[in-house]
C-alpha positions in Angstrom: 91.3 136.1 5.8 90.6 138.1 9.1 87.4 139.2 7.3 86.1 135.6 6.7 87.5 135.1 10.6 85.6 137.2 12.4 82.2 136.5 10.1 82.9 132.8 10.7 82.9 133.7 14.5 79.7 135.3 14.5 77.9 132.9 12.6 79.0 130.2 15.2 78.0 133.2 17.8 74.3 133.3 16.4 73.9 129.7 15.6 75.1 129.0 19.5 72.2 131.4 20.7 69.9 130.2 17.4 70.5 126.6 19.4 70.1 127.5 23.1 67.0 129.4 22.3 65.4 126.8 20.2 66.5 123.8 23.2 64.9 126.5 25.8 61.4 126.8 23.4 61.2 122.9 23.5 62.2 121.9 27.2 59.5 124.8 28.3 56.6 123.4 25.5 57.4 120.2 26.9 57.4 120.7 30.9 54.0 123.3 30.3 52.2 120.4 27.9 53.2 117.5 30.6 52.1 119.7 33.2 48.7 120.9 31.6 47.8 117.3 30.5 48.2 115.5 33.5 46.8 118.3 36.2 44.9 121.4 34.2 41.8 121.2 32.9 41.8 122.2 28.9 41.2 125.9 28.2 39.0 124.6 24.8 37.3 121.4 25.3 36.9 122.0 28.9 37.9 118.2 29.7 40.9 117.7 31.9 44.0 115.5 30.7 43.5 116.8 27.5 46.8 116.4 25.2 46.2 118.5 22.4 45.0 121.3 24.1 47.4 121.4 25.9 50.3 121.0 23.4 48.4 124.4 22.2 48.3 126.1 25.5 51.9 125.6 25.5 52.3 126.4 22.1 51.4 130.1 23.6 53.2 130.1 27.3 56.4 128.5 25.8 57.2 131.2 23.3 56.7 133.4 26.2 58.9 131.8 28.6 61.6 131.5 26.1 61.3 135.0 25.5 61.2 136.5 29.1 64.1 133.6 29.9 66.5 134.8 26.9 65.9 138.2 28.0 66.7 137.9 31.9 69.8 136.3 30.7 71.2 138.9 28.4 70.6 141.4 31.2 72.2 139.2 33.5 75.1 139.1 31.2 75.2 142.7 30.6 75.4 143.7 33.9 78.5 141.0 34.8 80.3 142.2 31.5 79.6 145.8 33.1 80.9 145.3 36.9 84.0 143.7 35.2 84.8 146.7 33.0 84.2 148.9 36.1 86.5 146.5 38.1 89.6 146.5 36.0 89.0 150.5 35.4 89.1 151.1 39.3 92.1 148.4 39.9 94.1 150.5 37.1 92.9 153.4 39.2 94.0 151.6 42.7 97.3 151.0 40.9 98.5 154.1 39.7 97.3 155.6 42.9 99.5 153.5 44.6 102.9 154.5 42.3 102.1 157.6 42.7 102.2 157.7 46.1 105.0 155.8 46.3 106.7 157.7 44.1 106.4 160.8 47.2 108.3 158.4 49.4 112.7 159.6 50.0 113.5 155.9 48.3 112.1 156.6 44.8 113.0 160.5 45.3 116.9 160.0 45.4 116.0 157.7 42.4 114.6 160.1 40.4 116.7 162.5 41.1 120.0 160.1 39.6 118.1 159.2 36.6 116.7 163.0 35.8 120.3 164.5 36.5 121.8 161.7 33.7 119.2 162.6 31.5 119.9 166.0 31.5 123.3 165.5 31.2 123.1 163.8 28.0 119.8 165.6 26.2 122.1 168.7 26.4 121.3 170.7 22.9 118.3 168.6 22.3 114.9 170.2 22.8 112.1 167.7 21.6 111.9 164.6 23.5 109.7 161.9 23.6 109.4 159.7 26.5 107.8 155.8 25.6 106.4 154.4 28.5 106.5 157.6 30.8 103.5 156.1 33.3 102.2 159.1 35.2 105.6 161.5 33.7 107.4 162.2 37.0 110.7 162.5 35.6 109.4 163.8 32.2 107.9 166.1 34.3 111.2 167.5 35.6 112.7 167.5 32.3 109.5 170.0 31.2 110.6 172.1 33.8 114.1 172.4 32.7 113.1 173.7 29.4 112.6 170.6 27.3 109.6 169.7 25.3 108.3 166.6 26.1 105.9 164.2 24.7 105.0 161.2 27.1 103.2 158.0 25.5 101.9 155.1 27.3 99.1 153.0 27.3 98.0 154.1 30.4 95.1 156.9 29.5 95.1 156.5 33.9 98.4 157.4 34.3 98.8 159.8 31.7 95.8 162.1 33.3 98.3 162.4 36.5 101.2 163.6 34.1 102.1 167.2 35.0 100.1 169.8 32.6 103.3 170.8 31.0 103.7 167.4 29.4 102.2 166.7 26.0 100.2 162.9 26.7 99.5 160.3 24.2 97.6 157.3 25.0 99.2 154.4 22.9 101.1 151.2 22.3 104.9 152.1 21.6 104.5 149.4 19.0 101.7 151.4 17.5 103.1 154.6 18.2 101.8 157.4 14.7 104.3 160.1 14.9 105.4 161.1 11.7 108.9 161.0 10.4 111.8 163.2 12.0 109.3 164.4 14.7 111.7 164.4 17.6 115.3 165.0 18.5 115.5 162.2 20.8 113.7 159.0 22.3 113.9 158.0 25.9 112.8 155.1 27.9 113.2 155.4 31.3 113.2 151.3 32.8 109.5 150.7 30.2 111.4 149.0 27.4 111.7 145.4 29.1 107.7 145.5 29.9 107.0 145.9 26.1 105.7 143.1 24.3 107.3 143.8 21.1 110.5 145.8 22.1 112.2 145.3 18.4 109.3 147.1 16.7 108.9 149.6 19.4 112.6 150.4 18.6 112.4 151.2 14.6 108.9 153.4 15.5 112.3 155.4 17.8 114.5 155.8 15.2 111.6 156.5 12.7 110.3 159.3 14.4 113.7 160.8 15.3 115.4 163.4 13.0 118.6 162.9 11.7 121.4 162.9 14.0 118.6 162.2 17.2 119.6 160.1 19.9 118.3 157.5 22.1 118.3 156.6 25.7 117.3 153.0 27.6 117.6 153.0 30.4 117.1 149.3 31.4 116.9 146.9 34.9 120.3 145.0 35.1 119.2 141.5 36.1 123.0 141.2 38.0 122.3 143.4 40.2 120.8 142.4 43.5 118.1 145.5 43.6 116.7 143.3 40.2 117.3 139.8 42.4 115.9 140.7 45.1 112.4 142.5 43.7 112.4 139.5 40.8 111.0 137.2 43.7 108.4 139.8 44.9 105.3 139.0 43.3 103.8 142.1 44.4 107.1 144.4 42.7 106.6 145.4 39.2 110.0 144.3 38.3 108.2 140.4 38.9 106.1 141.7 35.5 109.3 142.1 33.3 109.0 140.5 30.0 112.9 140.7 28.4 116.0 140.5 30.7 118.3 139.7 27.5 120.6 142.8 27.5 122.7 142.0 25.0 119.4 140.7 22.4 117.8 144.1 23.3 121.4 146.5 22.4 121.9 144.6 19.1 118.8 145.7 18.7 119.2 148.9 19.3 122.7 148.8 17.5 120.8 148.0 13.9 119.5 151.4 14.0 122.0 153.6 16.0 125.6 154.1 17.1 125.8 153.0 20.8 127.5 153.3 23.8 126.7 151.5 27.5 127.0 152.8 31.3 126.2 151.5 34.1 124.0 153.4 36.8 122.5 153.5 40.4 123.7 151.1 43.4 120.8 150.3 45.6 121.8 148.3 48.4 119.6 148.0 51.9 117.7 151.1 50.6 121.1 153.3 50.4 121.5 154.8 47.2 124.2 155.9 44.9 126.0 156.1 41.5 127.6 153.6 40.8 129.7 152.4 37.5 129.9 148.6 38.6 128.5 146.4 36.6 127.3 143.5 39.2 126.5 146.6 41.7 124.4 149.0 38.8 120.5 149.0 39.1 120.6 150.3 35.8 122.3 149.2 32.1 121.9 152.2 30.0 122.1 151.9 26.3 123.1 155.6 24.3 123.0 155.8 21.0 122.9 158.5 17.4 120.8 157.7 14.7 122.6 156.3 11.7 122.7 158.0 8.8 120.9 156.5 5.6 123.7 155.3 2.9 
């Protein structure tokens, strides 16, 4: 059916440029005939106003016109599709420029440094760890540091090539993600999970590529909390781009495939940071979970 789809679309592409060619061919036959019957003199009989030889002078120049006219367009079309492309690659550019340099500032420091201290806490006798959604792998960095061997994926191929060298990168949907089986020991998503289109089928590619008895850790954005609130109404935050603030849809998700367990994490309030276990106060709802063992 998707066959017959895209053959159906360009058939209707060609017949489109089939039929502004052919309306070009006969607008410029009939504008060079008019012209050469009523003014020029005819290239044959040497009589001016004459019709006929004119329709066959413009039987000649119209071809021409059409040709030179189709091709002026393409190029013109070519070079807009080009600038375009170049646009959206330096505005991904421009962006994780920006996060990254933000991500120097003491704000987003102290941050990290919560969420990479939890992490460790609880990845404590696991060694292979994939991180979904890891952006430019600051944390995952950290946790490549502390001895852990870490895969980040995102669909970023701009953010990954500022991941730390010590970080394995692959460029990819977490939907789409081609792991094999039992490749990792756990899964973590550090605040990416709610910006993923399909989230349910990004979690069974988790608890498909994670061995028996791996774990899983989401970290996600509590919308009760007024750090969420308060950056929800900023059109320019990236929290304004979040596409699931369901909690409880997103752990029953989680809870199909794995044994869970919830915390609550990080008070931000006027730019002061700290841990914090309340759940109107928390930045952060943190889902934990084991694999489940087949029957």
């Amino acid at each position: 059916m998707s066959k017959l789809t895209a053959k159906t679309k360009q058939l209707m592409q060609n017949s489109k440029l089939l039929g502004w060619i052919a309306g070009r061919f006969l607008l410029t036959w009939t504008t060079v005939s008019g012209f050469m019957a009523v003014f020029a003199t005819c290239p044959f009989c040497g009589q001016p106003g004459c019709v006929p030889g004119a329709g066959i002078y413009a039987t000649v120049i119209a071809p021409i016109l059409t040709f030179f006219s189709w091709k002026a367009r393409k190029d013109h079309k070519r070079k807009k599709d080009t600038a375009s492309e170049e646009c959206v690659v330096h505005d991904s550019r421009n962006i994780t420029e920006r996060y990254i340099e933000s991500c120097r500032k003491d704000f987003w420091r102290k941050i990290f440094r919560i969420e990479f201290e939890f992490l460790v806490k609880h990845l404590e006798g696991y060694r292979d760890v994939l991180s979904v959604g890891c952006g430019p792998a600051i944390i995952e960095g950290g946790l490549a540091e502390h001895g852990f061997n870490v895969t980040g994926l995102d669909v970023s191929q701009e953010a990954l090539s500022c991941a730390p060298d010590k970080v394995r990168t692959v460029a990819a949907r977490a939907e789409d993600m081609s792991f094999p089986a039992n490749s990792f020991d756990a899964v973590i998503y550090v605040v990416s999970l709610q910006f993923i289109d399909d989230y349910r089928k990004a979690l069974e590619k988790s608890a498909y590529v994670l061995r028996p008895d791996g774990m899983i850790a989401v970290m996600l954005l509590n919308p009760k909390s007024m750090y969420f609130k308060d950056r929800f109404r900023d059109p320019g935050s990236y929290i304004s781009k979040i596409k699931h603030t369901d909690l409880r849809a997103i752990e029953g998700v989680v809870a199909e495939s794995f044994e869970v367990h919830t915390e609550y994490l990080l008070c931000v309030k006027e730019n002061k940071i700290s841990e914090s276990a309340n759940k109107n106060e928390a930045a952060l709802y943190i889902i934990l979970g084991m694999k489940r063992t087949s029957p």
